[in-house]
N, C-alpha and C positions, 0 to 999 in steps of 0.2 A: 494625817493619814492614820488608818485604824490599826491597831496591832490584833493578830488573831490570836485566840485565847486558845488553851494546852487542852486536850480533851480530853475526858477521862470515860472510861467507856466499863458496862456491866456486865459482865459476864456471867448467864447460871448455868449449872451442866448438870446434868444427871450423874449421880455419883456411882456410878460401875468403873471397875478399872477402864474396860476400855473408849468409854466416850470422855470421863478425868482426861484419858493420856491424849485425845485429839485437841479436844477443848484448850488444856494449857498450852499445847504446844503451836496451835494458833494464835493465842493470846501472847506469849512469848514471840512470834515472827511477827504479831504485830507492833512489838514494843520496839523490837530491834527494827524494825523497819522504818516506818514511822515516825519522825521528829514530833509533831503536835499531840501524841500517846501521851500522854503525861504518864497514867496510870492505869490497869487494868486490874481490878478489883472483880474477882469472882464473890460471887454467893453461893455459901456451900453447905447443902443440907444431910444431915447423917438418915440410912437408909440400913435398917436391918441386918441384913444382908448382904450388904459389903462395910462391916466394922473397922476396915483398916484403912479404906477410904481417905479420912480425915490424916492418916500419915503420909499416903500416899501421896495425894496431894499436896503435903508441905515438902515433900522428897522432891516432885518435880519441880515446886518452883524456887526453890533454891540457889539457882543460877540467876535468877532473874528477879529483884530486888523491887524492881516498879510491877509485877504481878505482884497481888497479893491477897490472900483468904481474907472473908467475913463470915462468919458463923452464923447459922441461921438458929432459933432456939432449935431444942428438940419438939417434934411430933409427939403430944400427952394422948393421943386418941389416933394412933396409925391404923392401918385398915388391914382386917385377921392374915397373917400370915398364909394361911391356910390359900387365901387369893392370888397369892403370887402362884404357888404350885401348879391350882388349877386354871388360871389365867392373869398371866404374867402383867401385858397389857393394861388391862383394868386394875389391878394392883398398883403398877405403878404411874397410873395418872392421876388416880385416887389419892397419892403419896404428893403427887404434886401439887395437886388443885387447893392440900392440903397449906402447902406453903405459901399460901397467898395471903393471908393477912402477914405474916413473918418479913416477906421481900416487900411487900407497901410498908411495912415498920424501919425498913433497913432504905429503903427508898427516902423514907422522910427522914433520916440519918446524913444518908449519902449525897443528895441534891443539894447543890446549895442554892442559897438567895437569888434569883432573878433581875438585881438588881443595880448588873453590871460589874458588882466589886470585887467578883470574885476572879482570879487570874485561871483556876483550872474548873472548865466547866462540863455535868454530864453530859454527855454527849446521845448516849442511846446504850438498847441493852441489844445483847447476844445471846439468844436460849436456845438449847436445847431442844430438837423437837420433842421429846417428851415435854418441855414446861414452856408449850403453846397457851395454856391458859395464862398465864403471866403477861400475858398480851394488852388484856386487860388492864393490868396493874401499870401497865407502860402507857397506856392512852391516858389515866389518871393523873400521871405527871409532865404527861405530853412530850414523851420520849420515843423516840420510835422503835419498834422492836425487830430483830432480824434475829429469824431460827438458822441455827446452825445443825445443819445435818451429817452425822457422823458417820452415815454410806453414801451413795452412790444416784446420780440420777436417774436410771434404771428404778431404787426405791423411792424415787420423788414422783416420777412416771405414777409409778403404781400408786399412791398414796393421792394425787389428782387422780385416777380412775376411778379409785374404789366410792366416793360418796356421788360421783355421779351414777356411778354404776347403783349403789343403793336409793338412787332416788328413782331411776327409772322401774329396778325392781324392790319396789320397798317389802311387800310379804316376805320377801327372805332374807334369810339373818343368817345364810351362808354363801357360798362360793358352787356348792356342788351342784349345781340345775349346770353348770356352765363348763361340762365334758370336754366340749373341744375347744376350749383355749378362750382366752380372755386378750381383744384388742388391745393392748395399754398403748398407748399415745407415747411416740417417742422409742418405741419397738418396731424393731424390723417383724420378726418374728412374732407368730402368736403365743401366749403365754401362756403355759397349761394350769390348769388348777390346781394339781399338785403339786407344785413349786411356790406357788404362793403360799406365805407365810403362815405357819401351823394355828398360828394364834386367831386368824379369822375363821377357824373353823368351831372354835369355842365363843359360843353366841356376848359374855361376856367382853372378851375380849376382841370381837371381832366390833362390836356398838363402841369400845374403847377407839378404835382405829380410825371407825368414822368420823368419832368426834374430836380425836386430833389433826384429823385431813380437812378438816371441814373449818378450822382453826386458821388453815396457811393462809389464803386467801387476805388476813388483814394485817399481816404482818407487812414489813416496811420490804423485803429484801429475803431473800434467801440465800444462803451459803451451801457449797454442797464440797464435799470432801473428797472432788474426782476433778477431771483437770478435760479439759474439749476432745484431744484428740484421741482419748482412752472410751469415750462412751459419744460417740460425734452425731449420732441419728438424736440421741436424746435432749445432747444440748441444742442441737438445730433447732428442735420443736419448741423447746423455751425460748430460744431466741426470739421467736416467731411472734411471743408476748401471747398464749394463750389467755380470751377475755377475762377480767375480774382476777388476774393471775399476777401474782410479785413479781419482779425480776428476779430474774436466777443467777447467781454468780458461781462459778467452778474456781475455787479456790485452792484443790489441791495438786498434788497429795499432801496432806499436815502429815508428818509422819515425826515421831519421835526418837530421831537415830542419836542421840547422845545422851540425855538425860534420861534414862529410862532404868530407873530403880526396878530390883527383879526381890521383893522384898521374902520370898520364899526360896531364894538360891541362896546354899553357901558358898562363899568365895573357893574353898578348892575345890567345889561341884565344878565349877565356870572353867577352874583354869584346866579339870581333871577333860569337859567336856573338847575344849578348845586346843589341848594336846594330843586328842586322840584324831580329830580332824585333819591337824597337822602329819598325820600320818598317812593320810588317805591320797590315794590319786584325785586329779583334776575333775567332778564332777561325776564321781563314781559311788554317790553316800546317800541315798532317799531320807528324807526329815519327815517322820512323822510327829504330829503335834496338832492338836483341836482344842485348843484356847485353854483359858482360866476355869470354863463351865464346862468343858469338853469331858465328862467322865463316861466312862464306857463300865460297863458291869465285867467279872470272872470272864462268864462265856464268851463274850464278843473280846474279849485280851488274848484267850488262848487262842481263836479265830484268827489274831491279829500276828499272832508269836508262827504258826504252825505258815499263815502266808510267806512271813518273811523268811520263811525255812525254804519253800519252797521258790520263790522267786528267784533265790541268790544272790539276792543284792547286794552290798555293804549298807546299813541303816543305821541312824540316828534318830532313836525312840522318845520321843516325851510322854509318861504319862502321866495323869493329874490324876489322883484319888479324892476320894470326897473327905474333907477336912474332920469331918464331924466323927469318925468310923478311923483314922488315923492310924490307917493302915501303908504300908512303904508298897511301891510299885510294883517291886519285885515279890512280893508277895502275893500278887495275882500271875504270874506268870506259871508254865508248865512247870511240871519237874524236869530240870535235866536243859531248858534253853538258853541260860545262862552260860552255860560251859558248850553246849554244844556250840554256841554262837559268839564266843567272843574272839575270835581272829577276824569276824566280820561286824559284829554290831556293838552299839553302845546302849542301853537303854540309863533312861533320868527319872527325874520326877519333873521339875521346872527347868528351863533352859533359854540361855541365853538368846531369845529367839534373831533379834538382829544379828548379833554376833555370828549366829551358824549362819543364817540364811547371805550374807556377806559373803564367808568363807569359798572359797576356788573349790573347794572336797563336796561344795552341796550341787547336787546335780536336779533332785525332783524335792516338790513340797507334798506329799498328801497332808491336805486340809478342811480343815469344816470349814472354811469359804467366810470366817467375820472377815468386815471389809476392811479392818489393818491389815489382817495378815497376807489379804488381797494386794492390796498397797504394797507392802513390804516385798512380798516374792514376785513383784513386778519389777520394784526399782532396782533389786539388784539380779533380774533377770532369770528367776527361778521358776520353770513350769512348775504345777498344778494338778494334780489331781485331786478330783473335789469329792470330798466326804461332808454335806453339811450337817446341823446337828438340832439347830434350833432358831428362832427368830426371826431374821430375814434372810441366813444362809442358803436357804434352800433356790432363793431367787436372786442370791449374788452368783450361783453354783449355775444356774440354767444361761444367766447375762455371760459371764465369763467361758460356757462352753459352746451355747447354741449362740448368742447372738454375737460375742466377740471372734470368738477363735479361737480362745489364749488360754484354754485349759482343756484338759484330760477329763474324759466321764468316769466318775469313779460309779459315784451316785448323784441323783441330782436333788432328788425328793424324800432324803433316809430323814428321819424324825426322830431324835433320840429318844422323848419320850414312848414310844408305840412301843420298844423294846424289843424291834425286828433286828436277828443277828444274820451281817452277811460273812457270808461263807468264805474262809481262806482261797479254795480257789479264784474266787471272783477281786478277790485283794492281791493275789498276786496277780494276775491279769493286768489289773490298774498299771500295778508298780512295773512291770514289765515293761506295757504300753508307755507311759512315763516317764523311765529312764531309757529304752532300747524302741521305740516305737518310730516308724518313720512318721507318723500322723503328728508326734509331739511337736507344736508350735513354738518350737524352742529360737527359733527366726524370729520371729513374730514377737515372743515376749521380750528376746532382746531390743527390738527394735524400739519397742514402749516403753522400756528403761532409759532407752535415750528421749524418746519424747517426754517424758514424765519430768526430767533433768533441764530442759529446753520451755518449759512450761512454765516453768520458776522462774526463770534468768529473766535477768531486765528487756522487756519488750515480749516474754513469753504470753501464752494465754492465762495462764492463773495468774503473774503478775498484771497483767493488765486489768482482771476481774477486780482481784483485792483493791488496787487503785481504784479501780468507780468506788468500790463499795465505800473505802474510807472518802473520799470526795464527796460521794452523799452524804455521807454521816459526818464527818466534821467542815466540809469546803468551806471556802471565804463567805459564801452565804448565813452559815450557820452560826459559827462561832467567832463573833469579833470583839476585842472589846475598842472601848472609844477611848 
């Protein structure tokens, strides 16, 4: 009888903090889960732009001894910085497409011999949607490849719309002929233009889109970072097996609630922040916070400061400044709201975002809508009002108010870069709505934080996805030896 051999599986991520923190911590639940995981060995390429990256990544896997980094060389000929500003997109598939002799170098590395003797065998790789073209590089070795998507089917939806939608209107290299809303497959609702993602309106970036959507289709399997009963019209419609279409599996929520390095907090920021919550009544504190990239200019902080005066809420501020201008947060603030405001609020720089959003004192989230922080103020049952800011927020922000339910309209369509500042009254309105509003779906989100918990557990829907998926990729079929 044949004994099956230990798989060893590749994983490559796009190196921004937030798809790193999804990436490893799937790679991680699949170690621990898993007996036949031998090993899970990411390929990890350095990216401009996020320099701390390659620590980051050794921070998370740390706990977990069978993940482990490969270094990929450096990029001698990267593509002008200057292309990410103007279109993000196209920058960074260009960065990827880049790494392909590198990961066929590390390929011919990492495969072993074919010829039975080896006890742990690859098994297949896991990328990143951004590094769809590595797909290629997988058929080479006759590996099969499964993207991992680190939002939501709602953006898978769209991403299958959009190259058909470009084929049947191929003269245009935008979105705007299409006013009243855009059919996407897998929506209740129609889907307006301006919630679709900013970057297809820059003609670079939007041919970038196509040509990573247009990529899915040969991949083995897909992953998606959402879980059946949180987005159920979309996954129905994948179930369905759309023609020439991978299977889809909903594997989440991945979320990183333990290992989660905050490598720009100091330790008595955390403990100064998590004292002061401890002070607060039961669900009586708004968290604001818009990510790592989340920077807001002067005008739009005092905007921000002069709301929360007027709301009256108790609030817990995160702001981020841009590293480069190393300027402290409070240094953007009014004169005078510091003191006027401290028996009610706390402002940060970085903050413990698990930690508060955990906390019994957090009551509302205003958010730019990335799909962690989406994730996270679900599972521990924290509405939402949505501020998003860039990338595909704007269309986690329209999924999560008009077609779910489960959040507050702050804004649906704000676009950091256009540099439109909205108005304090219209911000205390949100937080208002948010924390004291009977419309807030605070039922509803609770409710999903138990589905979300039930999704996991042995016999849930994401547990059962992740089982196919590792059954396809390693089952008794694949990997035996004799």
């Amino acid at each position: 009888m044949g004994k099956q051999a230990e798989a060893e599986i590749i994983f490559v991520a796009y190196p921004a903090p937030g798809h790193l923190l999804v990436s490893i911590e799937f790679a991680k639940s699949l170690i621990k889960r898993e007996k036949l995981i031998h090993t899970i060995t990411i390929l990890h390429w350095a990216l401009p732009l996020s320099p701390q990256a390659d620590l980051f990544a050794k921070s998370l896997i740390a706990s977990e001894p069978r993940v482990r980094l490969f270094a990929l060389p450096e990029i001698q000929n990267p593509p002008p910085l200057e292309l990410f500003f103007r279109a993000a997109e196209a920058y960074i598939l260009d960065f990827a497409k880049k790494t392909v002799p590198f990961v066929r170098d590390a390929l011919s590395t990492l495969v072993p011999s074919r010829d039975g003797s080896d006890s742990v065998r690859v098994a297949g790789l896991v990328l990143d949607f951004f590094c769809a073209p590595l797909i290629a590089v997988g058929n080479e070795f006759n590996l099969p490849s499964y993207i991992f998507l680190t939002s939501n089917a709602g953006f898978l939806s769209m991403l299958k719309y959009l190259p058909e939608r470009h084929r049947r209107i191929a003269s245009e290299l935008d979105l705007s002929s299409d006013d009243e809303g855009h059919p996407i497959p897998g929506y209740v609702c129609s889907v307006p233009t301006k919630v679709m993602p900013p970057g297809q309106f820059v003609r670079e970036s939007y041919e970038a889109w196509i040509e990573i959507a247009e990529m899915f289709p040969a991949a083995k399997g897909i992953l998606v970072n959402s879980f059946t009963c949180l987005e159920q019209n979309a996954f129905d419609y994948f179930a369905r097996r759309p023609q020439h279409y991978p299977p889809v599996y909903p594997v989440g929520p991945v979320l990183s609630l333990e290992d989660r390095p905050s490598p720009d907090l100091d330790p008595s920021d955390r403990d100064r922040i998590m004292r002061w919550l401890e002070e607060q009544p039961e669900s009586s504190v708004v968290y604001l916070c818009f990510g790592s990239l989340g920077i807001h200019g002067a005008p739009q902080i005092r905007e921000m400061a002069r709301a929360l005066d007027l709301s009256g809420h108790k609030f817990l501020w995160s702001i981020r400044t841009n590293p480069t201008e190393k300027a402290s947060p409070y240094d953007l603030l009014p004169e005078g709201f510091l003191d006027r405001t401290a028996s009610k609020g706390l402002v940060c720089g970085w903050a413990p975002q698990v930690e508060v959003l955990a906390h019994k004192a957090i009551g509302g989230f205003v958010s730019h809508c990335g799909w962690n922080s989406v994730l996270e103020s679900l599972w521990f049952g924290v509405p939402i009002a949505t501020w998003p800011m860039y990338a595909e927020q704007q269309l986690n922000a329209f999924t999560m108010v008009k077609e779910l339910g489960l959040a507050v309209e702050l804004r649906l369509d704000y676009v950091s870069a256009n540099g439109e500042i909205v108005k304090a009254e219209e911000i205390a309105g949100a937080i208002r709505s948010l924390m004291d509003g009977e419309d807030t779906p605070r039922k509803r989100v609770k409710e999903m934080a138990e589905a979300a918990r039930m999704a996991l557990m042995d016999g849930g829907s994401s547990f059962l996805a992740v089982k196919r998926f590792v059954d396809e990729l390693i089952g008794p079929n694949s990997l035996v030896l004799l």
